[in-house]
C-alpha positions as CSV (number, residue, x, y, z in Angstrom):
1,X,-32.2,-62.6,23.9
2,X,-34.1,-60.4,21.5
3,X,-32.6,-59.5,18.2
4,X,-33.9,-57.3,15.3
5,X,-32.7,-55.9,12.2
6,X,-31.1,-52.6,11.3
7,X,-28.3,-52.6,13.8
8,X,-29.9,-55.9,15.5
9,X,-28.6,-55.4,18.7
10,X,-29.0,-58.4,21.2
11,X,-30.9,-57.1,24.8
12,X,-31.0,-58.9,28.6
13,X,-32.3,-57.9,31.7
14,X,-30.5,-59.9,34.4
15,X,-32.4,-61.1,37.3
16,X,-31.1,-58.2,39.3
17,X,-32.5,-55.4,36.9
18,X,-29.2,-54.7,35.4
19,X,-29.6,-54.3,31.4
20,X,-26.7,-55.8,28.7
21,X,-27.0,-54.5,24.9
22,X,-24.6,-56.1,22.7
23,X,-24.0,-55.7,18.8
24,X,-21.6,-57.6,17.3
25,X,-19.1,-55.5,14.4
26,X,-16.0,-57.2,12.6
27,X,-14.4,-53.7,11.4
28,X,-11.7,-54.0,13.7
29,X,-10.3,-56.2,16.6
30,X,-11.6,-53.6,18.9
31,X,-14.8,-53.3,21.0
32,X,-16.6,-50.3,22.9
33,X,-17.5,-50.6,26.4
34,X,-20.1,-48.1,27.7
35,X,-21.7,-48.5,31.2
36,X,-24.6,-45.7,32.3
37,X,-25.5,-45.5,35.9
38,X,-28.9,-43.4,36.4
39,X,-27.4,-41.3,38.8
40,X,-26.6,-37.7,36.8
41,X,-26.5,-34.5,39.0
42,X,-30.3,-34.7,39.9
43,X,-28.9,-37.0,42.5
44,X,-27.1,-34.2,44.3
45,X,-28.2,-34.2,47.7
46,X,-29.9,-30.3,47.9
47,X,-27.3,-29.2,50.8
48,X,-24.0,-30.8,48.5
49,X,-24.5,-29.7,44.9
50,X,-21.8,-30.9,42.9
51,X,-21.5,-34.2,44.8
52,X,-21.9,-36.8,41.9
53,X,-19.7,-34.6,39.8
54,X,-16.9,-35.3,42.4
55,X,-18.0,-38.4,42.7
56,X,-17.3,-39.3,38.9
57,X,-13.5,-37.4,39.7
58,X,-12.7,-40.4,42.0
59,X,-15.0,-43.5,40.8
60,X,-11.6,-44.7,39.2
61,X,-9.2,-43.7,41.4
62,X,-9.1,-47.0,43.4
63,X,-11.4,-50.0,43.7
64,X,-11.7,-52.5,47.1
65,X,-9.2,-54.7,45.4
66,X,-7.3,-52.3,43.5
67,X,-5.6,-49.0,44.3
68,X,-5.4,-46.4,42.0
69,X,-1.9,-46.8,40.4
70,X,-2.7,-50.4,39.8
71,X,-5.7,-49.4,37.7
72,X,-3.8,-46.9,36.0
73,X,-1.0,-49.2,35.2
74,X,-3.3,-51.6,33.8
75,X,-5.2,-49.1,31.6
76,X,-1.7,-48.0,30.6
77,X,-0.1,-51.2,30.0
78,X,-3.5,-51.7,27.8
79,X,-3.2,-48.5,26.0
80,X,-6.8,-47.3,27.6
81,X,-8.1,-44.3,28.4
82,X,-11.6,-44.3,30.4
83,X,-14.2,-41.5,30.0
84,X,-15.9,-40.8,33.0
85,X,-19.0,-38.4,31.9
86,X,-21.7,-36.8,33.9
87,X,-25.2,-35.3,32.8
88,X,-28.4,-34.4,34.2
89,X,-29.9,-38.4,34.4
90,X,-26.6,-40.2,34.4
91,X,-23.0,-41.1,34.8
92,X,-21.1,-42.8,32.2
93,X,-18.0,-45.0,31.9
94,X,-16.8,-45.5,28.3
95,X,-13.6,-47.0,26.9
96,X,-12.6,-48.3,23.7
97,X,-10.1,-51.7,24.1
98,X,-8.4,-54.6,21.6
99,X,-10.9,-57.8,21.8
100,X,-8.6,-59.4,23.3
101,X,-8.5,-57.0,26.2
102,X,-12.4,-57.3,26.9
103,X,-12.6,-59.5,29.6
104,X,-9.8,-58.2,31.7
105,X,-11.4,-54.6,31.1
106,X,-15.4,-55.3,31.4
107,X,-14.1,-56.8,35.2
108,X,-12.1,-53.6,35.8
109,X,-15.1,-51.3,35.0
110,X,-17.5,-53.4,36.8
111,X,-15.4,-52.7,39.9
112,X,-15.0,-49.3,39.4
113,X,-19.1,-49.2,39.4
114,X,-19.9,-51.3,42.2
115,X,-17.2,-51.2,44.4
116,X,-15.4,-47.6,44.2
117,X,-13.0,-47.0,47.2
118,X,-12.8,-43.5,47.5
119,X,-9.3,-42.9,49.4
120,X,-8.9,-39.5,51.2
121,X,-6.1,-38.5,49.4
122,X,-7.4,-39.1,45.9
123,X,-10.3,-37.0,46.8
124,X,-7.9,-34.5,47.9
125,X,-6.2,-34.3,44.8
126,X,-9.6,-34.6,42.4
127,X,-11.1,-31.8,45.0
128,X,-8.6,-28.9,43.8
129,X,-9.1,-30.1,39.7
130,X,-13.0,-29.1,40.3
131,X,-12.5,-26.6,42.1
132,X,-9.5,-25.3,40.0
133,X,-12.4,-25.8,36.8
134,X,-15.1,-23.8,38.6
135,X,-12.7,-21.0,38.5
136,X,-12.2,-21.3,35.0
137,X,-15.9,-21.5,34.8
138,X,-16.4,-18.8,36.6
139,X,-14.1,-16.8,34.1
140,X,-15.6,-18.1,30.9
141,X,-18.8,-15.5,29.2
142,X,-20.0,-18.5,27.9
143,X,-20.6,-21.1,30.5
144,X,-21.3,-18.0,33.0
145,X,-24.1,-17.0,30.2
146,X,-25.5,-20.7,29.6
147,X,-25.3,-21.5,33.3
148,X,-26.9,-18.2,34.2
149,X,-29.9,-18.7,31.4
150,X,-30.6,-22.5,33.1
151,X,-30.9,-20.8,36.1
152,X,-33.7,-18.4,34.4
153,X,-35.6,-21.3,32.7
154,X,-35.4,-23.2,35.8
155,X,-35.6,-21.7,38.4
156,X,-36.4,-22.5,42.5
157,X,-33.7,-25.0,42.7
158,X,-34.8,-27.2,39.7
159,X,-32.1,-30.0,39.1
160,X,-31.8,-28.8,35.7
161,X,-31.0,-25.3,36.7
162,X,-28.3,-26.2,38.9
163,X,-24.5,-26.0,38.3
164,X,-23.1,-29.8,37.4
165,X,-20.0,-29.1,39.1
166,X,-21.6,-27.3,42.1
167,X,-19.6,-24.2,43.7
168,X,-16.1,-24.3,45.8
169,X,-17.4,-23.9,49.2
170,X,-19.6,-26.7,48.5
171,X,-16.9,-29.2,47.0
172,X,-14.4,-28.3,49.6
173,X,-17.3,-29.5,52.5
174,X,-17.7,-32.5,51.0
175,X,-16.5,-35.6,52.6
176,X,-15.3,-39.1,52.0
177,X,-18.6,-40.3,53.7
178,X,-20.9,-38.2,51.7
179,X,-19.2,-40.0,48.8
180,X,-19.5,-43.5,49.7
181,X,-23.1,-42.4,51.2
182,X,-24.3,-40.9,47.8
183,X,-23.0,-44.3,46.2
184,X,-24.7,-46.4,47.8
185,X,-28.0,-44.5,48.1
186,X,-27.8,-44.3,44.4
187,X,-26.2,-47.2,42.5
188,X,-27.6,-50.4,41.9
189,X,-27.9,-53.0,39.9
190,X,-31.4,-51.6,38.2
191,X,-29.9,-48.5,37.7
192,X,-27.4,-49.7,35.0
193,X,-27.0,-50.5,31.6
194,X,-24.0,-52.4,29.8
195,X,-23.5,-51.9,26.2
196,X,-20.9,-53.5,24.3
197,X,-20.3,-53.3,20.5
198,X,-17.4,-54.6,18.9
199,X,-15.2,-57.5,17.4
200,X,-16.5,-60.3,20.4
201,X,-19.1,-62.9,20.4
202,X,-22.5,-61.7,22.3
203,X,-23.5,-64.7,23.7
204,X,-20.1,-64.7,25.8
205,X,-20.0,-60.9,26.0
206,X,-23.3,-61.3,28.2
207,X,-22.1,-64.6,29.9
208,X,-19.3,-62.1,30.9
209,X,-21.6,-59.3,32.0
210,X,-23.7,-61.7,34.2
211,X,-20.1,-63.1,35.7
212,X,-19.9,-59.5,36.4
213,X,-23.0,-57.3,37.1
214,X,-25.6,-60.4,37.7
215,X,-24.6,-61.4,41.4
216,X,-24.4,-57.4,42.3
217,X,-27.3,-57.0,45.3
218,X,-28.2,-53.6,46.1
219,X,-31.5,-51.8,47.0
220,X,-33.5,-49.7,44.6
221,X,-32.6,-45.8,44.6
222,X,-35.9,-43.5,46.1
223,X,-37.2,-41.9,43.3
224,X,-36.5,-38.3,43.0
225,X,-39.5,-36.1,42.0
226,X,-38.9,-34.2,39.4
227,X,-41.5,-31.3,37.9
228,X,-42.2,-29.6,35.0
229,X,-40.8,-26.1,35.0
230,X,-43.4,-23.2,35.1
231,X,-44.4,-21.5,32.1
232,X,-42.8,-18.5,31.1
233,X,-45.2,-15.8,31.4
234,X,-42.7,-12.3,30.3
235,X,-39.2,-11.9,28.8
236,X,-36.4,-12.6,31.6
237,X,-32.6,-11.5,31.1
238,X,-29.9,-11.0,33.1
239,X,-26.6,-9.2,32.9
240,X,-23.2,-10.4,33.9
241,X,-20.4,-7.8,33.7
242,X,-16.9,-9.3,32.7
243,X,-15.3,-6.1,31.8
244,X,-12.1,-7.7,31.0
245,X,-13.0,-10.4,28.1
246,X,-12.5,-9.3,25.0
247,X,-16.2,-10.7,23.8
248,X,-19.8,-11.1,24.7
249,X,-21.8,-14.4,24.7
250,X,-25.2,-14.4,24.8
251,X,-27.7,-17.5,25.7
252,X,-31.2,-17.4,24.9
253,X,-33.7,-20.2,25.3
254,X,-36.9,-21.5,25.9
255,X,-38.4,-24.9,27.8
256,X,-39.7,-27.4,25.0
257,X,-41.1,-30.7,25.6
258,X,-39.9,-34.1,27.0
259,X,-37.6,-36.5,24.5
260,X,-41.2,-39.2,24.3
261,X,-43.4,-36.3,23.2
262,X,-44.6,-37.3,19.8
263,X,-43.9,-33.9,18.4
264,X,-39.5,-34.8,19.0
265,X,-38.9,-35.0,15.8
266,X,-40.7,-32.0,14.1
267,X,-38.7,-29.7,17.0
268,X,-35.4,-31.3,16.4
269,X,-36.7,-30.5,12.4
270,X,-37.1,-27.1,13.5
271,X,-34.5,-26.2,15.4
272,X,-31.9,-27.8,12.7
273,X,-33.7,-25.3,10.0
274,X,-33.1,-22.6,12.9
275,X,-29.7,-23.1,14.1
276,X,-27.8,-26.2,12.5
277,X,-28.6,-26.9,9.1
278,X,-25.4,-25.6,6.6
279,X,-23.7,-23.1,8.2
280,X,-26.1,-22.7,11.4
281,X,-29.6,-22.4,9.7
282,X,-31.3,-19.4,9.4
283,X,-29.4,-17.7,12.5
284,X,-25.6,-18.7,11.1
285,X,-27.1,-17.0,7.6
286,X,-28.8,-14.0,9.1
287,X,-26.1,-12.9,12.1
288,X,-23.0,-14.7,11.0
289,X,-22.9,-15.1,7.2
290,X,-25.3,-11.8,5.8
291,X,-24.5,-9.0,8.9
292,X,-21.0,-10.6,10.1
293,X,-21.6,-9.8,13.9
294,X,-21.0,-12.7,15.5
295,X,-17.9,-15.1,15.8
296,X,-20.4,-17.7,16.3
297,X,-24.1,-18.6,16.4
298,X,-26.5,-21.8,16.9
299,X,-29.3,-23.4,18.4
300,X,-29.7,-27.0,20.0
301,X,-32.4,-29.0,21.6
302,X,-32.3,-30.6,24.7
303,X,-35.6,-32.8,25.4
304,X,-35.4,-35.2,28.6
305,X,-37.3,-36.4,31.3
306,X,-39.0,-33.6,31.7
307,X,-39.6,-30.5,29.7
308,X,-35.9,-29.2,27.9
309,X,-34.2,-26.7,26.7
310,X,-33.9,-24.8,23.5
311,X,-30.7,-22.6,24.0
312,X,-29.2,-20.4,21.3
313,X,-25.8,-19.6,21.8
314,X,-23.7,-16.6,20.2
315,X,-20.5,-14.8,20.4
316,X,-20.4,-10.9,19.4
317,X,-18.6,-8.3,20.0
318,X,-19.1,-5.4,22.8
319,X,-20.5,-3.4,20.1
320,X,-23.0,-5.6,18.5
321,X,-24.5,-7.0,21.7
322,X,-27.9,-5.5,21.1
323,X,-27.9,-5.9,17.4
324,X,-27.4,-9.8,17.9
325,X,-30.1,-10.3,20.3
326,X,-32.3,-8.0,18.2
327,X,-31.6,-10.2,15.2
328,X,-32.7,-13.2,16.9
329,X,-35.9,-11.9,18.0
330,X,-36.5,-11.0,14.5
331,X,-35.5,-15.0,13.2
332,X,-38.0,-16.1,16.0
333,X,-40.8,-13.7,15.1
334,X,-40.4,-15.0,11.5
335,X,-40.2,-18.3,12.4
336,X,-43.5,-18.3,14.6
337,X,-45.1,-15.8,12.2
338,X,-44.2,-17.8,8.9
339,X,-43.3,-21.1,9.4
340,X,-40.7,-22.9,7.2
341,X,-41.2,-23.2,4.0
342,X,-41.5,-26.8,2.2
343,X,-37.8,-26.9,1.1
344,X,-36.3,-25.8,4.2
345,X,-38.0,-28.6,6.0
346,X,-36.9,-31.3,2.9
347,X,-33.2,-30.3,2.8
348,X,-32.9,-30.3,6.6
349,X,-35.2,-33.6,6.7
350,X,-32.5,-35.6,4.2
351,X,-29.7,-34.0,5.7
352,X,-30.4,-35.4,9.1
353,X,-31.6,-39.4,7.6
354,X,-28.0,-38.9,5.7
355,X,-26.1,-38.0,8.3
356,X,-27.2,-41.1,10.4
357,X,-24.7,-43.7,8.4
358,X,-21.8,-41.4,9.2
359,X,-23.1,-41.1,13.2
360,X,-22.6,-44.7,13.1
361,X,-19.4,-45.1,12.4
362,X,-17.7,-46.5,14.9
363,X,-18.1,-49.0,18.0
364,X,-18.5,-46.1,20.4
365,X,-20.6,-44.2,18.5
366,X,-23.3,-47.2,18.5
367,X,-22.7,-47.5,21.5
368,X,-23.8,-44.0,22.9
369,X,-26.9,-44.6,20.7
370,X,-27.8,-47.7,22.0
371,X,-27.3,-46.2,25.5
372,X,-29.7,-43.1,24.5
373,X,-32.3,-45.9,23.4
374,X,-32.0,-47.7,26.3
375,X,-32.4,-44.7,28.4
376,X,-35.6,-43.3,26.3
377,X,-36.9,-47.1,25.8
378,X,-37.2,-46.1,22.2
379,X,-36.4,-49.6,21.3
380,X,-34.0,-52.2,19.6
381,X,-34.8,-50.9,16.4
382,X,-35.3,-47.9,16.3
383,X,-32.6,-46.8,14.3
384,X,-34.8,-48.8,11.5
385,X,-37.4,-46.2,12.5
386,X,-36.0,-43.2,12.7
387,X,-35.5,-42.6,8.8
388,X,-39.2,-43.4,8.8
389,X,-40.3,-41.1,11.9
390,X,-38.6,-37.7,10.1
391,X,-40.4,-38.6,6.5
392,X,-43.7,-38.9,8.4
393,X,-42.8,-35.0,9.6
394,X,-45.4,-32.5,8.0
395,X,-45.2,-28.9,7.4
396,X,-48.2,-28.1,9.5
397,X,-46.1,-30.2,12.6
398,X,-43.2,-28.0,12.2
399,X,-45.0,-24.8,12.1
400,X,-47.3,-26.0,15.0
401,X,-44.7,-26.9,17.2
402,X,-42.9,-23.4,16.3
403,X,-45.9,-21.1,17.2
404,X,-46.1,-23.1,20.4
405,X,-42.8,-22.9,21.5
406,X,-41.3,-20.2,20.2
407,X,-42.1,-16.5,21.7
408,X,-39.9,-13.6,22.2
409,X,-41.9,-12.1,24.7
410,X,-41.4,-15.5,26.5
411,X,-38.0,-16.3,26.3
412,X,-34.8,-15.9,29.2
413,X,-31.9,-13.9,27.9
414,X,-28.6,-14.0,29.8
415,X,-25.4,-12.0,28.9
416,X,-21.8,-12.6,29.6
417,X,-18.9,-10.1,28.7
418,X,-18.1,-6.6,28.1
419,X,-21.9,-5.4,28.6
420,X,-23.5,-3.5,31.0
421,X,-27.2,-2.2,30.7
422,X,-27.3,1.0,29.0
C-alpha cells in the first residue's frame, strides 16, 4: 500500500485489476462505501439505448443468493439506503453504514456487482418507473432543452449526445437476456474501483475487499471508441414548442476540452467567474440580479474523456426569451473580447481553495472525490495539489482559454417552453 499526506488515502490493485482506496476518519462510527463500475451509458449497445440505465433499476433487486426482499430487509433492518447512480463513464453504488455494519454490507454490494440476478418480474416493475420518468422527461422545458442542446453539440449518435434513460419503445424491447448480456460483456474485475472512508481499520477494510472482489474472474470489456466531437463551424438552435408550461428554459453550450487538459483549471476559473461565483457570476448579475428576467441562470463545466460541455442554463419567461439569449451573447462577447479582470479571477480563485474544506466534509463526500481521482488518475494527493494548481492559474490562461472556447457565432442554442420562432 501507498500512502501520502493531505487526505493520505491508502491504494491497491488486486491481482485481478480491481482497485481498493481506503482513508481512515474517526468523526463518527460510520463509514462510506462507494463502488464505480466503468460501465456508464456509453456502454449502451447502439440498437438498446437506455440499457445500462435499466440495468442500474434492477442491479439490486435480487442477487444469485439473495432475492430482492431479502436484500431489502437487510438494508432495512440496517437502516440503509443504496444509491445506484449512472453517468456517461460509469455506474455507481454508494451507501453510508454504522462500522459495525461494514462487513455484512461491503459482501452485499459486492454481490449486487458481480452477481446481479435480474428476475423478470422486477424488470417488469423497474420497466414502467423508466418509462413512467421519460414521460416526465418528456414534459419537463428543461431536460427537453439540455437533452436537445447534447444532441446539437454531439451529434451523429455520439454517446454523449444520447438520452441516459433511452426512449419507451426502446426500454419496453429490452429483455432479461440483453440485461444479463450487457453485464457480463461489461463488468469485470478491472473495471472497478472500491473506496471506503470511514471509522474502520484499512488494512482489514482491504483484507475484506480482497475476500470480496480479489477471486472475481471475468474477461476485459472491448474498448469502445470514442471521438472527439467536430468543431462547431456556425450558430445551431433549435426550437421545442410546449405551449402549455408556464416558462421557457433555454440551454446554450459549447464543447471544451478533456478533464487531463492542462488548461482544467483556468476553464473551471472561468466558467465560475461566468456562471457560479456569488450569485451566478457575471450571468446571475447581468440577467438575474441587474435586468430581473430570469427565475434562474448558470453555467457549469463538464470535461471528460473526451472533449465536454459548457452548458448554460436559464429559466425566463415567454416574454423575455429573446432578451435572455441576447444577454448572454453579450456576457460571452465581453468575456472573449475583454477577459477577466485581475480581481474577478482572485475572488473566484480563493473562493474555490475555500470551499474545498467544506466539500470534504463528510465520509461520502471523500469518497466521490477519491472515486473522481481514481477515475482521472489524478493521484493520491492530489487534493494537496489542487490548492497549488488554481494559485499557479494566470490571467493570460483564463483569457486564453476564453477566446478559444468561447464564440457566439459557434455555440448550440436549444429552447424549451412557451416559444415558437417569430
Amino acid at each position: 500500500m501507498k500512502a501520502v499526506s493531505g487526505l493520505s488515502p491508502t491504494r491497491t490493485v488486486f491481482d485481478n485489476g480491481a482497485v481498493f482506496i481506503g482513508k481512515q476518519t474517526r468523526t463518527t462510527p460510520a463509514v462510506a462505501i462507494s463502488l464505480a463500475m466503468r460501465a456508464g451509458s456509453i456502454c449502451d449497445p447502439p440498437d438498446n439505448i437506455g440499457a445500462t440505465w435499466l440495468l442500474s433499476r434492477v442491479i439490486d433487486r435480487g442477487t444469485l443468493r439473495r432475492s430482492a426482499g431479502e436484500i431489502a430487509d437487510e438494508l432495512d433492518r440496517r437502516g440503509i439506503s443504496v444509491a445506484i447512480t449512472v453517468t456517461r463513464h460509469v455506474m455507481s453504488l454508494t451507501c453510508t453504514c454504522l462500522s459495525e455494519d461494514f462487513d455484512a454490507v461491503l459482501s452485499l454490494l459486492g454481490e449486487m456487482v458481480m452477481q446481479p440476478s435480474l428476475p423478470a418480474d422486477e424488470i417488469a416493475l423497474r420497466k414502467g418507473e423508466v418509462i413512467t420518468a421519460i414521460r416526465q422527461d418528456e414534459d419537463n422545458p428543461a431536460v427537453r432543452a439540455t437533452e436537445a442542446l447534447m444532441a446539437l453539440l454531439y451529434p451523429d449518435g455520439h454517446p454523449y449526445g444520447r438520452r441516459t434513460k433511452g426512449s419507451r419503445e426502446a426500454v419496453e424491447s429490452l429483455t432479461r437476456d440483453r440485461l444479463l448480456r450487457l453485464h457480463s460483456e461489461r463488468f469485470a474485475p478491472c473495471e472497478l474501483s472500491t473506496v471506503v472512508v470511514g471509522d474502520v481499520d484499512m488494512s482489514r477494510a482491504s483484507d475484506l475487499a480482497a475476500g470480496v472482489f480479489g477471486r472475481w474472474s471475468a474477461p476485459r470489456p472491448a474498448a469502445i471508441a470514442l471521438s472527439s466531437p467536430a468543431a462547431a463551424t456556425s450558430r445551431r438552435r433549435v426550437i421545442i414548442p410546449m405551449m402549455n408550461k408556464a416558462q421557457a428554459d433555454i440551454a446554450y453550450g459549447f464543447t471544451t476540452i478533456r478533464r487531463r487538459d492542462p488548461d482544467f483549471e483556468p476553464l473551471r476559473l472561468m466558467n465560475n467567474i461566468l456562471g457560479q461565483y456569488a450569485l451566478g457570476g457575471r450571468l446571475g448579475d447581468s440577467i438575474r440580479e441587474r435586468q430581473g428576467m430570469a427565475y434562474y441562470v448558470s453555467s457549469s463545466v463538464d470535461p471528460n474523456v473526451v472533449e465536454g460541455p459548457l452548458v448554460i442554463r436559464a429559466g425566463v419567461s415567454r416574454a423575455n426569451v429573446d432578451r435572455a439569449v441576447a444577454s448572454i451573447d453579450e456576457e460571452l462577447t465581453r468575456l472573449a473580447d475583454q477577459g477577466v479582470s485581475e480581481k474577478e479571477l482572485d475572488d473566484s480563485r480563493t473562493y474555490l481553495i475555500g470551499s474545498m474544506p467544506r466539500a470534504l466534509e463528510t465520509n461520502a463526500s471523500i469518497a466521490t472525490f477519491l472515486q473522481t481521482s481514481q477515475f482521472f488518475e489524478l493521484g493520491l494527493d492530489y487534493d494537496l495539489r489542487l490548492p497549488g494548481l488554481l494559485r499557479a492559474v494566470t490571467l493570460d490562461q483564463v483569457n486564453l482559454i476564453a477566446r478559444r472556447l468561447i464564440d457566439p457565432a459557434r455555440a448550440a442554442l436549444a429552447i424549451a417552453g412557451p416559444y415558437g420562432e417569430a
